[in-house]
C-alpha positions in Angstrom: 2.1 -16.9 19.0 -0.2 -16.9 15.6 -1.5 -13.4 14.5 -4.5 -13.3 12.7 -5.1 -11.3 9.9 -8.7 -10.6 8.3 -10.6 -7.4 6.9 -11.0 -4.6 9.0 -14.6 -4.1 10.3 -16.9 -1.1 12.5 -15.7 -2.4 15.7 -12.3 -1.5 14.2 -12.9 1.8 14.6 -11.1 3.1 17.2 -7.8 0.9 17.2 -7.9 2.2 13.7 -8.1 5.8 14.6 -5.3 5.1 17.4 -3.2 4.3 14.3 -4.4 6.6 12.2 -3.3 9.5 14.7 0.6 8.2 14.0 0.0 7.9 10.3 -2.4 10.7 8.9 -2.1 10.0 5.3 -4.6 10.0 2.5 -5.1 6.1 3.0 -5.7 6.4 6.7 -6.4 9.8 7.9 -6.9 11.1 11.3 -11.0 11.7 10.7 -13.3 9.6 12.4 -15.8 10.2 9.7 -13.2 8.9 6.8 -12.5 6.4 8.6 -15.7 5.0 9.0 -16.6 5.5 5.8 -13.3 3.5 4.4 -14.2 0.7 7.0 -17.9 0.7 5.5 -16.0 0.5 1.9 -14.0 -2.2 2.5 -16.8 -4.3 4.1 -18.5 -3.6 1.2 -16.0 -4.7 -1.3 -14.9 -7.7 0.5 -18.7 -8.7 0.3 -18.7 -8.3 -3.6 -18.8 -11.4 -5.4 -19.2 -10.2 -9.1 -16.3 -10.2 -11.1 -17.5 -6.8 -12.6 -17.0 -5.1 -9.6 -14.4 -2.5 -9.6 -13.5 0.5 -7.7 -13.4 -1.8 -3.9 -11.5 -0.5 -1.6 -9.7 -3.2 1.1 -8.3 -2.7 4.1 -6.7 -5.4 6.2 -6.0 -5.8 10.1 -3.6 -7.3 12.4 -4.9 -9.0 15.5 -3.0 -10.4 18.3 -5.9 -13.1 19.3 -5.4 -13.0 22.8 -6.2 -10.0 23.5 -8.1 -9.1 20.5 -6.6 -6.2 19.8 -5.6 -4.2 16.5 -2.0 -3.4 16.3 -1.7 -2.9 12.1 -3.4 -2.5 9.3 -2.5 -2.0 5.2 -4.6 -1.5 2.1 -5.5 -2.4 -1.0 -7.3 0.0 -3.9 -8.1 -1.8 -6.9 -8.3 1.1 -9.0 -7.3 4.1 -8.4 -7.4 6.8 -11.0 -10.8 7.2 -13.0 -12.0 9.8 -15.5 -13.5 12.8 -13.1 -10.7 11.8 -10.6 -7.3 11.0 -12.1 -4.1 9.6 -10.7 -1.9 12.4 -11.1 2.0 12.1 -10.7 5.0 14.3 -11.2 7.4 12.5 -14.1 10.9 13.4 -13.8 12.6 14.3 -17.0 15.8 15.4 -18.1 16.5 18.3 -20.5 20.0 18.8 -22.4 20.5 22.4 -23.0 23.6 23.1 -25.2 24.7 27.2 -26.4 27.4 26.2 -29.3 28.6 30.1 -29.6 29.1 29.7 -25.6 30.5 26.2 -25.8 28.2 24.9 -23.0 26.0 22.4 -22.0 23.9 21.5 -19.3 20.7 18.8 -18.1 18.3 20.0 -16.2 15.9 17.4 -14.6 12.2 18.8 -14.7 8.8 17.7 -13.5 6.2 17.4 -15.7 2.9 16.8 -14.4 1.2 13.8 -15.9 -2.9 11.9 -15.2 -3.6 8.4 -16.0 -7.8 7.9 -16.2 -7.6 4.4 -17.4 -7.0 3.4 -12.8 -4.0 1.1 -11.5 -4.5 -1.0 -8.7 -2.7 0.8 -5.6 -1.4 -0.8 -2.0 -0.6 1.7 0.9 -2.2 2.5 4.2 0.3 0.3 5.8 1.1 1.3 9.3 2.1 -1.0 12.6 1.8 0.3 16.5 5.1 1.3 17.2 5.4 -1.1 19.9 5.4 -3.7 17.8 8.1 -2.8 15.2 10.7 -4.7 16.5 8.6 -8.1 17.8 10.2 -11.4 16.2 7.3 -12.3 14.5 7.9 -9.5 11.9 4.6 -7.8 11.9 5.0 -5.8 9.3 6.0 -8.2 7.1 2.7 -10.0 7.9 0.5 -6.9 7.6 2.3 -6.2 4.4 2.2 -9.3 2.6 -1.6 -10.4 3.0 -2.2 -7.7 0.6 -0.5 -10.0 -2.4 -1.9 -13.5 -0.8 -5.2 -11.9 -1.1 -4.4 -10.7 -4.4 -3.3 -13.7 -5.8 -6.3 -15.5 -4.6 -8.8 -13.0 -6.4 -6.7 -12.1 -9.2 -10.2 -10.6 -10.7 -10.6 -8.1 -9.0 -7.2 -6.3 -9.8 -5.7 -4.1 -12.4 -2.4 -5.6 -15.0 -0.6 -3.4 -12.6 0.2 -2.2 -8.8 1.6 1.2 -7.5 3.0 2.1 -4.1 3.4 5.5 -3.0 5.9 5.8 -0.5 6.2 8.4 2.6 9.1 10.6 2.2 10.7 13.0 4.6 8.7 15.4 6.2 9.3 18.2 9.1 8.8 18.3 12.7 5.5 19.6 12.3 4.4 16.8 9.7 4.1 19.1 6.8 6.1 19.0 3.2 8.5 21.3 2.1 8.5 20.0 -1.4 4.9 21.3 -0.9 5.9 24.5 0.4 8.0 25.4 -2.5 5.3 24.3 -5.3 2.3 23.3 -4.3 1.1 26.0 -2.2 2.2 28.4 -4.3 -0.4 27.1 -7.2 -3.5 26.4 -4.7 -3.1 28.7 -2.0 -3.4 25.3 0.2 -1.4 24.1 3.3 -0.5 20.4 3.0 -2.8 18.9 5.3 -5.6 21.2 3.9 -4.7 19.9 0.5 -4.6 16.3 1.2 -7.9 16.5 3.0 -9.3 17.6 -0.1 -7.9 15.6 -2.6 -9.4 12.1 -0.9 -12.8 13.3 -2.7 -11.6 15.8 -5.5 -8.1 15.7 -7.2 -9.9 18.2 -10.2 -8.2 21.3 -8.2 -4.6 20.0 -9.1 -5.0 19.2 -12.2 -6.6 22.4 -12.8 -4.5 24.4 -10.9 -1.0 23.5 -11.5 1.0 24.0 -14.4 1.4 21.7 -17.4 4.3 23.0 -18.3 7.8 21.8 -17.1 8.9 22.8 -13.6 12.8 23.2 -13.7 14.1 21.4 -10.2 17.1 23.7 -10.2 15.0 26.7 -9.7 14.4 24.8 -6.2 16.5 25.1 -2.7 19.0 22.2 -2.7 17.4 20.7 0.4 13.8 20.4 -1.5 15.8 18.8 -4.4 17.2 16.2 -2.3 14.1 15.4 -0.6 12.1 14.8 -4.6 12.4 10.8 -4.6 13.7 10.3 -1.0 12.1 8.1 1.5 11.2 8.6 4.9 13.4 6.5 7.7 10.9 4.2 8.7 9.7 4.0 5.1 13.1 2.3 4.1 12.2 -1.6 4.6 9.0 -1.3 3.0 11.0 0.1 0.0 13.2 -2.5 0.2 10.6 -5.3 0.5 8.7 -3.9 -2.2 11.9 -3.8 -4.9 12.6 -7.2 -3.4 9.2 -8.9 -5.1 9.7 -6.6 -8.2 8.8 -3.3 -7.7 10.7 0.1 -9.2 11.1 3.7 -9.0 9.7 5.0 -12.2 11.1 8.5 -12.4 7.1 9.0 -10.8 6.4 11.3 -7.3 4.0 12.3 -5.5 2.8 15.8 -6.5 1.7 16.4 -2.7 5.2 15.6 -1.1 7.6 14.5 -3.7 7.7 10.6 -2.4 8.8 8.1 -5.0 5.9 6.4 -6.9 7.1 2.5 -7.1 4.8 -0.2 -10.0 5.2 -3.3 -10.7 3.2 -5.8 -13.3 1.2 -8.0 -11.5 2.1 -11.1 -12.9 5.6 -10.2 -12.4 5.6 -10.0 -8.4 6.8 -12.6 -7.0 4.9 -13.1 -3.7 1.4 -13.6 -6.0 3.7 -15.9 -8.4 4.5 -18.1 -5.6 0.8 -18.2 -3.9 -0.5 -21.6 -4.3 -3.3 -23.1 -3.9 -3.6 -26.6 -1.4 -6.3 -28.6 0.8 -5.5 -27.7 4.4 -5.0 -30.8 6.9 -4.2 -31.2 10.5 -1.0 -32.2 12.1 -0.4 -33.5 15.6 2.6 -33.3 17.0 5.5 -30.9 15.4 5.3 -29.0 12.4 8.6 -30.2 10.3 8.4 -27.0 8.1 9.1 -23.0 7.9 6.7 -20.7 8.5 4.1 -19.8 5.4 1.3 -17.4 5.1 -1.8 -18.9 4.9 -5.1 -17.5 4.3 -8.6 -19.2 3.6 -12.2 -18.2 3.4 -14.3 -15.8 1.0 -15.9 -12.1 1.7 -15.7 -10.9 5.5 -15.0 -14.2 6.5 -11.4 -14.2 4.7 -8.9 -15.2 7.6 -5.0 -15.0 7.5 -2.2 -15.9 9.6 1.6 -17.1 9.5 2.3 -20.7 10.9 4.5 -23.1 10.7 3.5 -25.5 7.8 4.7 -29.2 6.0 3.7 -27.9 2.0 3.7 -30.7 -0.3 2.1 -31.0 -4.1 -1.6 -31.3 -3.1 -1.6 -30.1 0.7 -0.1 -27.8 3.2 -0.6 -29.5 6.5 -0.9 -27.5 9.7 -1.7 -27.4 13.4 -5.3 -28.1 14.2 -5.1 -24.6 16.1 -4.4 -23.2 13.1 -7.2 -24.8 11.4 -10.0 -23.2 13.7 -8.3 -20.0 13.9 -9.2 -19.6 9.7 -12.2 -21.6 10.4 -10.7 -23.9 7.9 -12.5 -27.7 7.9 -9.9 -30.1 7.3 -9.3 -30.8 3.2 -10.6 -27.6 2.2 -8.5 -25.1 -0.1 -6.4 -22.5 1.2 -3.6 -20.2 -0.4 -0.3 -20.8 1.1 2.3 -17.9 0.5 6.3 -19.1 1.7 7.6 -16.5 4.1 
């Protein structure tokens, strides 16, 4: 079966909020109201055609066609971080510590709160119905990667470089202990509370916390442990994401302590290997593996993974899959290998 991928849209709204419920992040939070206004966002910056334009916001679906129903969705944020509202990290550090008269020495790893106001283009929101994690297609995959095809075909639009912030373990109830233990003690916040607030205003975090170096061994073990970690279900997309080129930078999340990943982008490989052909139709079999390839401009972008014969000049495909993109034969399209 071929699953469509294009830009979210209102209609969206309440498969999105279906996913949302599961997912409840700063991305894609369970609010009917953000959500809208992040649907109304994207449209927007899909529509933009000015290389100028900065601060778009992108968010991508999943479709099965047949029933026309959402079952994923992931994000794109060209720049995150400006002046009034800074991307703010914790850097991990280490500290030697050495007492000659005692004849000891220790490292301590710290956090030290850091702000970048110059922006960095950011993926997340990526979330698929937990019905279809294990399907053969590999969803996830699919929702995933349209995020670089896009990016490769509107390389404009995008910072020198792309972060990933990654879930990390939580409790039963959903909340953070690595919140628990420092956060909330320097806001007075609960973790949802503080999250909620920080999708319009990050000022009270960088006003409120210290800038001074937080010792991690003043911290219960299990919080340590957690600083870094990944949640379960996060683990393939950290290993996808260190597969194109990605790293842990020593960078987490002040909220929850989940490891901050960046990578150039001219260095990752999925928008390295994007190229550009003139799409034709096929009769008969498809000769070829599977590709990712995605066509059109603006709200009428259109994505999906099909079997596909790639030469120098053209990537040819079923006609299905031609009217699917709405794709007239011998026009360009960006084919990604999968």
């Amino acid at each position: 079966m071929t699953w469509l991928l294009r830009p979210a849209r209102p209609a969206d709204l309440p498969a999105l909020m279906r996913l949302a419920r599961k997912l409840d992040s700063i991305n894609l939070p369970y609010d009917e109201s953000v959500i809208l206004e992040i649907i109304r966002r994207s449209v927007e910056s899909f529509a933009a055609r000015k290389k100028s334009w900065t601060f778009g916001h992108y968010v991508f679906v999943l479709e099965d066609p047949r029933r026309r129903a959402v079952v994923g969705s992931s994000q794109i944020i060209d720049k995150h971080g400006i002046v009034n509202r800074p991307h703010i990290c914790f850097k991990l550090i280490n500290i030697e510590k050495h007492s000659r008269t005692m004849d000891r020495r220790f490292t301590h790893t710290c956090l030290k709160l850091e702000w970048n106001p110059e922006g960095i283009t950011e993926i997340g929101g990526l979330i698929l119905d937990e019905r279809y994690r294990s399907h053969p297609d590999r969803l996830g995959k699919l929702i995933s990667y349209v995020r670089f095809l896009y990016m490769a075909m509107h390389p404009d639009k995008y910072r020198p470089e792309i972060l990933a912030e990654l879930l990390p373990p939580l409790d039963k109830s959903g909340g953070s202990p690595f919140w628990e233990h420092i956060g909330k003690k320097f806001t007075g916040m609960d973790y949802k509370e503080a999250n909620a607030k920080c999708r319009t205003n990050a000022e009270f975090m960088f006003s409120l916390f210290p800038h001074t170096l937080l010792y991690m061994n003043l911290l219960p073990e299990k919080v340590r442990k957690l600083i870094g970690a990944v949640h379960p279900k996060t683990r393939p997309a950290k290993e996808m994401l260190e597969h194109i080129g990605f790293r842990y930078t020593d960078e987490v999340c002040p909220f929850d302590g989940g490891p901050h990943l960046r990578a150039r982008f001219d260095e990752v490989t999925l928008i390295k290997r994007c190229r550009v052909l003139r799409a034709v139709p096929k009769q008969g079999p498809i000769q070829g593996p599977a590709v990712l390839i995605g066509a059109g401009a603006g709200a009428d972008f259109r994505a999906c993974a099909a079997p596909a014969e790639v030469s120098d000049k053209e990537v040819a495909v079923s006609p299905a899959v031609l009217k699917l993109l709405s794709l007239p034969r011998g026009r360009p399209a960006a084919v990604l290998p999968l």
